[in-house]
SEMARVO-527077 format. One line per field, with one value per residue (C-alpha): residue in three letters; z, y, x. Coordinates in nm, 3 decimals. Layout:
BEGIN
paza <- [Ala | ...]
z <- [Z | ...]
y <- [Y | ...]
x <- [X | ...]
***
This chain:
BEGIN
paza <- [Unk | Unk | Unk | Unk | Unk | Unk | Unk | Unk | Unk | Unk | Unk | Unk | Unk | Unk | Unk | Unk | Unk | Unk | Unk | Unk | Unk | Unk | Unk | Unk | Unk | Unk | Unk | Unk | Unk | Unk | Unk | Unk | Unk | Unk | Unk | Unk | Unk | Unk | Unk | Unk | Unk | Unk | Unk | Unk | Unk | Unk | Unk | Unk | Unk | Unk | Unk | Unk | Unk | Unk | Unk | Unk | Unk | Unk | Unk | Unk | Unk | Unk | Unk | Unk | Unk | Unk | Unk | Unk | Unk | Unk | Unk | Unk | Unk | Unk | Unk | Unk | Unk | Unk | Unk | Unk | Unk | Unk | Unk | Unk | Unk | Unk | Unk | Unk | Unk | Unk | Unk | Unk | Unk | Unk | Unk | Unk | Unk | Unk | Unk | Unk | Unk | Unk | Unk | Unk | Unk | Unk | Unk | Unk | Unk | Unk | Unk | Unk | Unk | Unk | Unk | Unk | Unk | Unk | Unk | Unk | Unk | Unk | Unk | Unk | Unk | Unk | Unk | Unk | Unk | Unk | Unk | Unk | Unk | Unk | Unk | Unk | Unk | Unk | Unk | Unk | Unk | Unk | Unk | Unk | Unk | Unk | Unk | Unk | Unk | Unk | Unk | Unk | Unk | Unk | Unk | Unk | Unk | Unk | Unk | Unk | Unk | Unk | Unk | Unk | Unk | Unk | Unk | Unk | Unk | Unk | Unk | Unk | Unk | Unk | Unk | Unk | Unk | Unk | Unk | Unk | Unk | Unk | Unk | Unk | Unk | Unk | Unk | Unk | Unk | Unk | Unk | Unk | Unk | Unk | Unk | Unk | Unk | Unk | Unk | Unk | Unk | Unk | Unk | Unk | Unk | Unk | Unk | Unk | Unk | Unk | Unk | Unk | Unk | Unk | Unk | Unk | Unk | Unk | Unk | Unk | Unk | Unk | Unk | Unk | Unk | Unk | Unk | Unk | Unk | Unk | Unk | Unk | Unk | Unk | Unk | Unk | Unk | Unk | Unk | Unk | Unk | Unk | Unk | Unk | Unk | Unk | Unk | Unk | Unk | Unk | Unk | Unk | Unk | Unk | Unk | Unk | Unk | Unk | Unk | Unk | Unk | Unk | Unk | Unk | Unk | Unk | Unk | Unk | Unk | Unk | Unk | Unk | Unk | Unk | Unk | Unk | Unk | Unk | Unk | Unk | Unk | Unk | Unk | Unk | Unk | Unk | Unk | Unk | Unk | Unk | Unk | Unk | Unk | Unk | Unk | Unk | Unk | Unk | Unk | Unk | Unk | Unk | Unk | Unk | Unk | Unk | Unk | Unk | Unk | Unk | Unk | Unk]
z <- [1.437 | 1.402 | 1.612 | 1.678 | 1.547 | 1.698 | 1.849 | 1.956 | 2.108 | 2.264 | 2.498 | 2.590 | 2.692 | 2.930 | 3.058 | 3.188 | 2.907 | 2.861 | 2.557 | 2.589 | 2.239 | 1.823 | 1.815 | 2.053 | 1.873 | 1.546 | 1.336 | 1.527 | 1.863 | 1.737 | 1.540 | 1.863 | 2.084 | 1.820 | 1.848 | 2.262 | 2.255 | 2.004 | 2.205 | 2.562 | 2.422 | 2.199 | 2.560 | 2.802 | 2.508 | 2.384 | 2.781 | 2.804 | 2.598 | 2.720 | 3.106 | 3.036 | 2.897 | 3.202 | 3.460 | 3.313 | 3.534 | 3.817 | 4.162 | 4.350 | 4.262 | 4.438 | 4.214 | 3.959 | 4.032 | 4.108 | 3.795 | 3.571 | 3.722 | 3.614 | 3.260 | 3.264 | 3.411 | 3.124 | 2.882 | 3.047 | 3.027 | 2.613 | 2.583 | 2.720 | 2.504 | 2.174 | 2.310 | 2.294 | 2.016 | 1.862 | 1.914 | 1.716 | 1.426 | 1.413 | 1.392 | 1.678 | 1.442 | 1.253 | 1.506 | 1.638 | 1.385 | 1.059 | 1.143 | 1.026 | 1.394 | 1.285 | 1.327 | 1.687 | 1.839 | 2.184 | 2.335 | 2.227 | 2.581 | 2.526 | 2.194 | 2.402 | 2.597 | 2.948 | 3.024 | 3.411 | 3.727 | 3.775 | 3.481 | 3.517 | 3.856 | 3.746 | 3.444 | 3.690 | 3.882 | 3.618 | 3.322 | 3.523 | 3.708 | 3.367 | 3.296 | 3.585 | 3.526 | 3.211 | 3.261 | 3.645 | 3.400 | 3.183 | 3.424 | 3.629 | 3.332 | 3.015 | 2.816 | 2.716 | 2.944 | 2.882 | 2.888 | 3.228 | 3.380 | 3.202 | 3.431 | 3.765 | 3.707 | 3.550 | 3.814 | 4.070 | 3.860 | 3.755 | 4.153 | 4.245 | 3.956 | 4.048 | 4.433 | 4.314 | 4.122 | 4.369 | 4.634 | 4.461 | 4.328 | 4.684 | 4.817 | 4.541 | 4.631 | 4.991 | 4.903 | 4.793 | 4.581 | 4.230 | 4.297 | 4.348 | 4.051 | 3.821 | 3.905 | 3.836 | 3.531 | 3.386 | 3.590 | 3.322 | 3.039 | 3.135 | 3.335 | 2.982 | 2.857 | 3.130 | 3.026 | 2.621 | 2.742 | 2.730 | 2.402 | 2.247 | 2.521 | 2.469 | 2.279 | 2.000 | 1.964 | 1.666 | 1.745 | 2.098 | 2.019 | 2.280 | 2.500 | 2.338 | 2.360 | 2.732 | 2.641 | 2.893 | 3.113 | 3.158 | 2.887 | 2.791 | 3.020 | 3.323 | 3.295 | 3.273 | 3.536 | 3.766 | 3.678 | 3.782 | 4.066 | 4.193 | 4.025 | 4.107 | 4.492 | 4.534 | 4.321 | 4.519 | 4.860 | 4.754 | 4.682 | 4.292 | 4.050 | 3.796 | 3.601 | 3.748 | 4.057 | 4.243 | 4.228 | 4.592 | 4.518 | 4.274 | 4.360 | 4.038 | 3.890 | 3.599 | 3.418 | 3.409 | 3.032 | 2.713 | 2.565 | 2.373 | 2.305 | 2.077 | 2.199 | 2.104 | 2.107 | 2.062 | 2.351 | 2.557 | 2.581 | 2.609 | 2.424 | 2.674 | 2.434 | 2.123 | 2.122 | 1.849 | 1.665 | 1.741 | 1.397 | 1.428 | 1.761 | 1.536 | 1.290 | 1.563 | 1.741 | 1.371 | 1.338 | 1.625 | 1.839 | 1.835 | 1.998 | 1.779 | 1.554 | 1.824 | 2.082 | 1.807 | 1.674 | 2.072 | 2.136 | 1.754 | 1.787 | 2.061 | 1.818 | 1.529 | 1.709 | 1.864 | 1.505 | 1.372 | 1.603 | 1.559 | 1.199 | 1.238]
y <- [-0.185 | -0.184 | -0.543 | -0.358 | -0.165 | 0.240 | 0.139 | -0.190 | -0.003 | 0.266 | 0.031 | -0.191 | 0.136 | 0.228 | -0.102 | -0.018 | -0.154 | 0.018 | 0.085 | 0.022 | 0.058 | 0.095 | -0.277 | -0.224 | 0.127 | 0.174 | 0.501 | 0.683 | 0.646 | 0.726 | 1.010 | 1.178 | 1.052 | 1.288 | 1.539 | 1.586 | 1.483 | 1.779 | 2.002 | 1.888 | 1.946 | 2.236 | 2.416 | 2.289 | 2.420 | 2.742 | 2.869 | 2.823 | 3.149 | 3.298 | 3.239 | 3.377 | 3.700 | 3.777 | 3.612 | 3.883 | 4.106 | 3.873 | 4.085 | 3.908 | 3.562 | 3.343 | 3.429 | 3.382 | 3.055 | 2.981 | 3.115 | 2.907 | 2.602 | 2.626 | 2.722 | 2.367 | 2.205 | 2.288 | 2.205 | 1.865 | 1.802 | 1.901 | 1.605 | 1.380 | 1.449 | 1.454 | 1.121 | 0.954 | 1.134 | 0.966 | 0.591 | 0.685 | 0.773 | 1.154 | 1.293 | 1.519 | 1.702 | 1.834 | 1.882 | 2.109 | 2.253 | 2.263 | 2.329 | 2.637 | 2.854 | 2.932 | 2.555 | 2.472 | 2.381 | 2.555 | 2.798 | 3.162 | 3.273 | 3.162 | 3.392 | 3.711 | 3.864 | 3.854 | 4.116 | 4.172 | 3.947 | 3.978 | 3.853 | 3.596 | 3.424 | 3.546 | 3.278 | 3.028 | 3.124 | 3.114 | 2.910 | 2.605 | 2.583 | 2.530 | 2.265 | 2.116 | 2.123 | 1.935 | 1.684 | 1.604 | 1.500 | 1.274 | 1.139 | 1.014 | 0.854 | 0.846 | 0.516 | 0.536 | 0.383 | 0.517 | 0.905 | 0.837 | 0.704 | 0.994 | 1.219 | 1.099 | 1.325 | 1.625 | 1.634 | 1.639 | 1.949 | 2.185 | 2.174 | 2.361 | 2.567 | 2.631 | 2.720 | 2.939 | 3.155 | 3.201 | 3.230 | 3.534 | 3.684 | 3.678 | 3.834 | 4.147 | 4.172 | 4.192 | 4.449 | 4.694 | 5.002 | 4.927 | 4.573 | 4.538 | 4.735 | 4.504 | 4.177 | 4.375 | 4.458 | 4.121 | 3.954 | 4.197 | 4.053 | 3.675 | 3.594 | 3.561 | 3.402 | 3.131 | 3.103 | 3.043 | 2.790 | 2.489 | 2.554 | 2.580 | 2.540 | 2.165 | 2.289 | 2.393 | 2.083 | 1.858 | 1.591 | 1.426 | 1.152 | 1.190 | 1.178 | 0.886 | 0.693 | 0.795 | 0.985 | 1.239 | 1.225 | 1.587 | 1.782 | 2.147 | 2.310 | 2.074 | 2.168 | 2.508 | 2.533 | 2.325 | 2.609 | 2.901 | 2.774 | 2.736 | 3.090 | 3.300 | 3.246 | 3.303 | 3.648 | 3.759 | 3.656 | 3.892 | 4.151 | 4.133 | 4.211 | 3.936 | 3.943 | 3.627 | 3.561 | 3.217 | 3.194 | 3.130 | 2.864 | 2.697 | 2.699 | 2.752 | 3.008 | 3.251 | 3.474 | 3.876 | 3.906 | 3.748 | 3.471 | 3.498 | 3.797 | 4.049 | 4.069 | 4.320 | 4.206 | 4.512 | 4.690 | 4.376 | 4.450 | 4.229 | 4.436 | 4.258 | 4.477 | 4.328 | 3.957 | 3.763 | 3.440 | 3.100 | 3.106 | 3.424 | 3.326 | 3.046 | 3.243 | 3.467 | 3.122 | 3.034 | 3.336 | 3.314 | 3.587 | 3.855 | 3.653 | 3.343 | 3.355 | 3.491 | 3.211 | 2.962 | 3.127 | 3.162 | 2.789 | 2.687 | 2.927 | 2.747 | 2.422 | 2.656 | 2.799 | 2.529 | 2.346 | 2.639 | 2.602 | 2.244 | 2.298 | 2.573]
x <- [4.366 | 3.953 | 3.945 | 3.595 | 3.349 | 3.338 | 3.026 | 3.169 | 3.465 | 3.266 | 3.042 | 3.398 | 3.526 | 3.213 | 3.205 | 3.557 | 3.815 | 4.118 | 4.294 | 4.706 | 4.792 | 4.675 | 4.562 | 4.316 | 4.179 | 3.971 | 4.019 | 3.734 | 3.897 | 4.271 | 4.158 | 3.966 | 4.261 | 4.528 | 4.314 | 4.319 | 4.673 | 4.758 | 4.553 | 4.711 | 5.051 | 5.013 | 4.882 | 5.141 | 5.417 | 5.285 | 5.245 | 5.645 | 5.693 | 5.396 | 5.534 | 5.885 | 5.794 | 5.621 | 5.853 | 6.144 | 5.941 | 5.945 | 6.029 | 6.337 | 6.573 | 6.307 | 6.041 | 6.217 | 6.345 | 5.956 | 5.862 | 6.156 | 6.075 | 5.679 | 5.816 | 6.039 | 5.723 | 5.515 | 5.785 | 5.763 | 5.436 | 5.373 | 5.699 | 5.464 | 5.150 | 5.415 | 5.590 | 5.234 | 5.153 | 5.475 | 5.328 | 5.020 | 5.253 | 5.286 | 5.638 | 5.692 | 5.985 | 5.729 | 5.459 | 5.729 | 5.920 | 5.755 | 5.348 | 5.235 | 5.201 | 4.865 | 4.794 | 4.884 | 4.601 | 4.607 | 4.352 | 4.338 | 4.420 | 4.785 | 4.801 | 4.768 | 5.063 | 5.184 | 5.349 | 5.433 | 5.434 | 5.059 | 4.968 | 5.188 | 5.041 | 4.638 | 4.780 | 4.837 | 4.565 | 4.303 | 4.444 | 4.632 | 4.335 | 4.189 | 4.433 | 4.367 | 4.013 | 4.025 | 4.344 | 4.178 | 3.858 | 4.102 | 4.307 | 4.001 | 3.805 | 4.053 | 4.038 | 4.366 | 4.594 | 4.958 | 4.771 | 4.640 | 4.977 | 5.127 | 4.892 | 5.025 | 5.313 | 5.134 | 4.857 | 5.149 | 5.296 | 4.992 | 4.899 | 5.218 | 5.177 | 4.797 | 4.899 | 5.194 | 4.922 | 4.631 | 4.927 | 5.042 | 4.710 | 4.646 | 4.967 | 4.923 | 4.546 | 4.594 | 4.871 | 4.619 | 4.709 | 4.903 | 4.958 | 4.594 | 4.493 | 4.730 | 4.545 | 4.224 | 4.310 | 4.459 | 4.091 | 3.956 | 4.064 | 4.137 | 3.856 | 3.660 | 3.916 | 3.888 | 3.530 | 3.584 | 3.885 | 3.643 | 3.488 | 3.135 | 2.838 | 2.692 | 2.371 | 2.641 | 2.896 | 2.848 | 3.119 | 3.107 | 3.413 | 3.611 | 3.282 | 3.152 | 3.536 | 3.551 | 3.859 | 3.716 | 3.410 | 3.278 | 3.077 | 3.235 | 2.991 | 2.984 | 3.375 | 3.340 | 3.112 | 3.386 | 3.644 | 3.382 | 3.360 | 3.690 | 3.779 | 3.470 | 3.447 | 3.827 | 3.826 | 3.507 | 3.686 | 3.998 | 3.771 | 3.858 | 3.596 | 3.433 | 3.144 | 2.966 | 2.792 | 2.714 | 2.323 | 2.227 | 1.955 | 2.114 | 2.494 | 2.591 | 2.832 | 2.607 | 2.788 | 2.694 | 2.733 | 2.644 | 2.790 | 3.000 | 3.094 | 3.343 | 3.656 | 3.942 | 4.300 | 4.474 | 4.314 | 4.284 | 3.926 | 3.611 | 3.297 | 3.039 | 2.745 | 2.876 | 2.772 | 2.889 | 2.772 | 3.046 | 3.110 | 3.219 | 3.467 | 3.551 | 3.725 | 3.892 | 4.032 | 4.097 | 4.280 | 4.494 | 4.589 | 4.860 | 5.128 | 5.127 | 5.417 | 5.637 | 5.549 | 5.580 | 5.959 | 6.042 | 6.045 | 6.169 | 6.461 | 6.678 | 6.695 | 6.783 | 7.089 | 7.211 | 7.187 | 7.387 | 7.612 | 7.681 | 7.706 | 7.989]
***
């Protein structure tokens, strides 16, 4: 390792180098490189659990099958981020298995429950059209070569499970009555969500590594603004409710409230009047959410059992 200098590395990279392994990386660029890893496969694993409790409520076989085949998907795709994690050195046992839950590094939107089949598909409506968002970013200007070949698949993957969503959220909007009312009210609560996914607006970021390493090539808010407008012309076409509108002069997606802004997990609730510092959402990611421990337990306990059985 550190054949370069970070600054050294950094202008390789934007002249089109790519990294294929630790000899080629100095600490800068590995450290930022853990860090997106963690976060890629933290997200893909945590929405597992967070998939199957809603899918239980899944209406026929065939959705169900649909619905079991995302959750194996995503279980997939966090194998790949911990496999490459694994060649920079960190032990995937105890990225697994022995982190505190409160340390996984995924958004907060996957520490709230889903609890029916409309939550479920507004999920892969709204947040694998997040994922797509942000891995489309990487996959078309990552550094790091084994990540981007990793992608191919994943891309592939979080498409089906992007259509399957806005498929459905149409199907239950179109419906009218109840079914409409339940993707209302999960737009009600996620739709924010969607919009703290990507992180502090650029004014507020201090680090800028995986910018600066051309681990990714969109800012948090030129990604966020991608995602609103994919999400906000499709809710207003189904005649759903969100509190954003696409300026007509500008084409871009501005939000109807401030932020960011309180938000209360046991009612589900965003407090649009109570706006809030990012320290203060900082200690609420921090925090975690409600469903933490039990997501975390949900996908430790099958190794548990099985080792208990093995052991017997």
């Amino acid at each position: 390792m550190a054949r370069f200098t970070d600054e050294e590395l950094q202008r390789k990279v934007k002249d089109g180098f790519i990294v294929e392994s630790e000899a080629d990386m100095t600490e800068g660029y590995k450290k930022a490189l853990i860090t997106q890893l963690t976060v890629q496969g933290d997200t893909e694993l945590i929405s597992a659990p967070a998939y199957f409790m809603a899918a239980r409520d899944a209406p026929s076989t065939n959705t169900m099958v649909s619905a079991t085949a995302i959750i194996q998907d995503e279980l997939g795709h966090a194998n790949i981020a911990y496999r490459l994690l694994e060649d920079l050195g960190i032990d995937r046992h105890w990225l697994l298995y022995e982190r505190p839950p409160e340390k996984f590094k995924h958004p907060y939107g996957f520490d709230q429950p889903l609890e029916n089949w409309a939550e479920l598909v507004t999920a892969n409506g709204l947040y694998d059209r997040a994922g797509i968002t942000l891995l489309g970013d990487v996959y078309r200007n990552t550094s790091y070569g084994p990540l981007k070949r990793a992608l191919v698949k994943v891309d592939m993957e979080e498409n089906f499970h992007l259509r399957h969503g806005e498929v459905w959220m149409r199907r239950l909007a179109e419906s009218g009555g109840e079914a409409r009312d339940a993707v209302q009210r999960t737009l009600d609560w996620m739709f924010p969500m969607g919009v703290e996914w990507f992180g502090m607006p650029d004014d507020k970021k201090r680090h800028n590594a995986q910018l600066d390493f051309k681990l990714k090539g969109m800012t948090n808010d030129q990604l966020r603004q991608t995602w609103l407008k994919a999400v906000v012309p499709l809710c207003h076409e189904l005649g759903l409710d969100v509190p954003a509108h696409v300026d007509p002069d500008t084409e871009e997606v501005e939000l109807e409230f401030e932020f960011p802004c309180q938000y209360d997990p046991d009612a589900r609730r965003w407090l649009f009047e109570d706006t809030i510092t990012w320290d203060e959402v900082w200690d609420r990611w921090r925090g975690r959410g409600p469903m933490n421990q039990q997501y975390v337990d949900s996908v430790r306990k099958s190794r548990y059992d099985v080792e208990g059985l093995l052991a017997a």
